[in-house]
C-alpha positions, 0 to 999 in steps of 0.5 A: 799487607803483603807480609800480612798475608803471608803470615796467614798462609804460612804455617808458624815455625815448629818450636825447638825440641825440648829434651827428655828428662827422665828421672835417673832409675833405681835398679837393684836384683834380689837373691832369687834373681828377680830385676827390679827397676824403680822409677820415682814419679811425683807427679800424681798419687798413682803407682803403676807396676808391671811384672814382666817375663821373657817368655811369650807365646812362643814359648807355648809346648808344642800341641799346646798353642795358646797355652801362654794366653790361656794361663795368663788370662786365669791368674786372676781367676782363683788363688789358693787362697781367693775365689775370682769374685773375690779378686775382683772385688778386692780390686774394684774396691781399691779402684785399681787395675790388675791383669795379665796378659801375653804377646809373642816375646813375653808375658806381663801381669800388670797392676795400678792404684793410688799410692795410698793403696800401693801396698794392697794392690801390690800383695794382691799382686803377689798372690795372683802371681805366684799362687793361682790355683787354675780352678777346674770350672774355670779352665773350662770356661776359658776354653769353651770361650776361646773357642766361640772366640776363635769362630769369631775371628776366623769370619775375619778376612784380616784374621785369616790375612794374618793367619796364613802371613805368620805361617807362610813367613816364619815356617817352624818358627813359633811366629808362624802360631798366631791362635790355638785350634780347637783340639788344642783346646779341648786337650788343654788340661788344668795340670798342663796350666800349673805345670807350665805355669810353674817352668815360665814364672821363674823370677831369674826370667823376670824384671819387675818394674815400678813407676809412680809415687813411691820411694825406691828403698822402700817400694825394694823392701816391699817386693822383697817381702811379697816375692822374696821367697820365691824359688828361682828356676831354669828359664825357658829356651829361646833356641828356635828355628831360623824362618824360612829364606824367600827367593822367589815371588808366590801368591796365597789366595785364601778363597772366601766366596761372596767376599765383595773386597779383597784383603792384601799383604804383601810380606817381605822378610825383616829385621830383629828389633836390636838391628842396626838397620832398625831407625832407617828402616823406620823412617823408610817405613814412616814415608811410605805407608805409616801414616795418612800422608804415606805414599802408600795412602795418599796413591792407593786411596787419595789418588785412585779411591780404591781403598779407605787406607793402604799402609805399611807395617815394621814387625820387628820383635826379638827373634824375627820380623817382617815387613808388609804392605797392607790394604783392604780394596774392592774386588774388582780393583784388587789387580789395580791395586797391585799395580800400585803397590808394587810401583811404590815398592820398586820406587822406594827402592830406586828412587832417592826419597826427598828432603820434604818426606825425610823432614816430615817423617823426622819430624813426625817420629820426634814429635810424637815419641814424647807423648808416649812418655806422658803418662806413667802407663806409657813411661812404664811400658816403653821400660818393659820394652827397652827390658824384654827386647834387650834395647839399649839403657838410654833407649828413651833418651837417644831415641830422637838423636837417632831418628835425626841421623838417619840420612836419605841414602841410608833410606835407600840402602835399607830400602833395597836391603828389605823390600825386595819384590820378586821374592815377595808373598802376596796374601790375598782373602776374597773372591776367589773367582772374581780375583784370581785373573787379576792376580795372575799377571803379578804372579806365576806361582798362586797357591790356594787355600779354604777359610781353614787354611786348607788348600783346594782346587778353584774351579772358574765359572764355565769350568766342565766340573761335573759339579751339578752330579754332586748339587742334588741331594741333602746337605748338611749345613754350620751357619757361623752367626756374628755371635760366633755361633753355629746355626745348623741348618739342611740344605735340600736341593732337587734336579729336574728338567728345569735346573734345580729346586731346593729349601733350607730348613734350620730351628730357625725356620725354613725357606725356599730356594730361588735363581738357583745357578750352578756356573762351574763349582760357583752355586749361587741362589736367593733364599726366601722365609717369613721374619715376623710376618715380613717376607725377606731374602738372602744371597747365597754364594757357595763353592763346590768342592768334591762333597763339600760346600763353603761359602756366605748366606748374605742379608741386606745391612748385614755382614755375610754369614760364613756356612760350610756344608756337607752333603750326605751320601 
């Protein structure tokens, strides 16, 4: 009975590990350069292709940020020879998939179907590659797109987390670009896309690599015949800036009044994806903040209940990375919750993790790298990896063998080497005012910056601003909807004996100001309007700077709505 029960209470023994095999690859180079990279699957009718090049957004001219995206995102839009409906519809007939798409190390157009369509789809292919005609109506509106796009994320605390970490970490490295900006927008021209277009699609910068039903000499003669004459070219460079050296802690407060939560990163430099410290760093990243049984989540949210997941996060690309620990927490909360982060980074680097974790991280790493290679998709793009990140050969088959052989002291020494607190940045987007003093006990250095990435001054409630001489008068207000939209609106606000009066008029509609408080720079109010017949209410939280105004017009069971404002003279 007894062993009975034990058999109930212990989980049963995990099976061995069964190896990898991967059919042998067929590799080849045609005359103009282009790297082929075949890969015969039986399994199912399907074929999957991607067309990869080692230029990414990176890569993208200077002045021109999202250059790379952009002309990416248009391939499939117009050849010289089909419309954009016309791709499209050839595509939904074959049932297949085609699309392009950029990361920050290169570029992939990528294409699937049944084998008995393989042809089709993959002169289709062809076309969109080498042929796209960039049409005048589509380029503008790729660009009118991006910018709604671009108004979207920039409500996003994450975004502007990411935003100011890419910057702060990579200096003039073109890491530190993470999205285009308006102006680079407007000035992007169509002959901009052909030409760059032209010096980044060059087939001695490119691997093509195939995996599905297919035969490799055959699936060889057919890309020869699709993109044999192509015409070989100078690649782009890679020679660029080293980021920034850190030796000292600072903190990056991006101020976002009304923000009930704070957005934390704290960044350390990293590794390279070909580092020889890649695999311990990984199994250090695994124990503490990879996943939900991490040290990170099971103290930051399990234990404390400050957050609904606190993380880490290995960046290793080609040229630079780094290393950070993540999580979004209640304002009140937010020094707490560095309290936390900083001791679990100083104990991962003093103490030795134990057996258990080291075992449990191993054996989750071995156990889910497999799935990836389930499905051609997930085979064909670990190959585009191991091509365009220089990994070695027999990546997929040494991969476990190397996550095996990571010991607990090489844990710590990457540990030591790589999270290094007192020349950490700590990021922060939320409240200025209801977080700054709590940051200031882990940080003597914080800098602080608008939602623009701009820096500003941050005046505390009961700060002698003088601010109230600048409230009175009209100002002139953008409303950022979840659309991504611009609502514009006026803001009339009124001094008398009594404090302040005001009224919002927009196209929308018009209401009245309420609970008008001016605390230092901090305006807060309650706005009143009809909707429908129904009386409702918003919050407003703003902060005062010099003639501008920034901050959220919060409604019940609503995301708060960004405003900026200025106040005409």
């Amino acid at each position: 009975m007894n062993q009975e029960n034990d058999l109930r209470r212990l989980p049963p023994a995990p099976l061995p590990a069964t190896a990898i095999k991967l059919p042998a690859p067929y590799e080849a180079q045609l005359p103009n350069g282009l790297a082929l990279v075949i890969v015969e699957d039986e399994r199912l009718p399907l074929v999957s292709y991607r067309l990869s090049f080692r230029a990414g957004d990176a890569h993208d001219p200077k002045g021109l940020p999202g250059l790379t995206d952009m002309m990416s995102a248009l391939l499939n839009e117009g050849t010289e020879s089909r419309s954009s409906l016309e791709i499209a519809n050839e595509v939904e007939l074959l049932g297949a998939t085609l699309h392009a798409g950029a990361g920050s190390d290169y570029t992939t157009v990528a294409a699937s179907a049944l084998s008995m369509f393989g042809d089709k789809i993959l002169e289709l292919m062809a076309d969109v590659t080498l042929r796209p005609s960039f049409p005048e109506n589509e380029v503008e509106l790729a660009k009118q797109n991006t910018k709604e796009s671009l108004k979207q994320q920039r409500a996003q605390p994450s975004f502007l987390a990411n935003e100011m970490v890419s910057r702060v970490m990579f200096g003039d490295h073109p890491y530190s670009v993470i999205a285009p900006t308006p102006e680079a927008l407007e000035a992007t021209t169509r002959e901009h896309l052909i030409n760059f277009h032209r010096s980044v699609f060059v087939p001695n910068n490119a691997v093509f690599i195939v995996v599905g039903a297919v035969s490799a000499p055959q699936m060889h003669e057919q890309i020869e015949k699709y993109f044999g004459n192509w015409e070989a070219s100078k690649p782009a460079a890679d020679h660029f800036p080293a980021p920034p050296e850190r030796t000292a802690r600072v903190a990056y407060l991006i101020d976002r009044p009304g923000s009930a939560q704070s957005n934390i990163v704290i960044a350390n430099s990293g590794i390279t994806r070909t580092s020889a410290d890649y695999f311990p760093l990984l199994l250090m990243h695994t124990v503490l903040g990879a996943t939900a049984s991490s040290r990170l989540f099971m103290n930051l949210r399990e234990e404390k209940g400050y957050t609904y997941g606190a993380y880490t996060n290995l960046d290793a690309r080609r040229d630079a990375g780094t290393f950070r620990a993540t999580a979004e927490v209640r304002s009140s909360v937010t020094g707490a919750s560095l309290k936390e982060f900083f001791a679990e980074l100083e104990r991962i680097r003093t103490e030795p993790v134990s057996e258990k974790e080291i075992a449990d991280a191993k054996s989750y790493l071995t156990g889910v790298f497999p799935l990836r290679l389930e499905t051609q998709e997930g085979l064909i793009d670990q190959l585009v990896q191991i091509k365009m990140l220089d990994l070695p050969e027999d990546h997929l088959e040494t991969y476990r063998d190397r996550v095996q052989a990571v010991t607990i002291d090489q844990i710590q020494s990457v540990a030591q080497k790589y999270v290094r607190p007192d020349e950490a940045a700590i990021f922060i987007v939320g409240d200025g005012a209801d977080v700054i003093e709590q940051l200031k006990p882990f940080c003597a250095d914080i800098r602080i910056f608008n939602t623009a990435g701009k820096p500003k001054e941050l005046s505390l409630p009961g700060a002698d601003s003088g601010a109230a001489n600048v409230l009175a008068g009209t100002w002139t207000l953008a409303v950022q909807t979840p659309f991504g939209q611009d609502v514009s609106a006026t803001l009339i606000l009124v001094q008398d004996g009594n404090g302040f009066s005001g009224k919002i008029e927009s196209d929308m509609g018009a209401g009245d100001l309420a609970d008008i408080v001016l605390d230092g720079q901090q305006l807060r109010a309650t706005l009143g309007f009809d909707m429908g017949g129904q009386a409702v209410s918003a919050g407003i939280q703003g902060s005062i700077e010099g003639r501008r105004l920034e901050g959220t017009i919060s409604l019940q069971n609503l995301q708060p709505l960004p405003f900026t404002g200025v106040r005409e003279e």
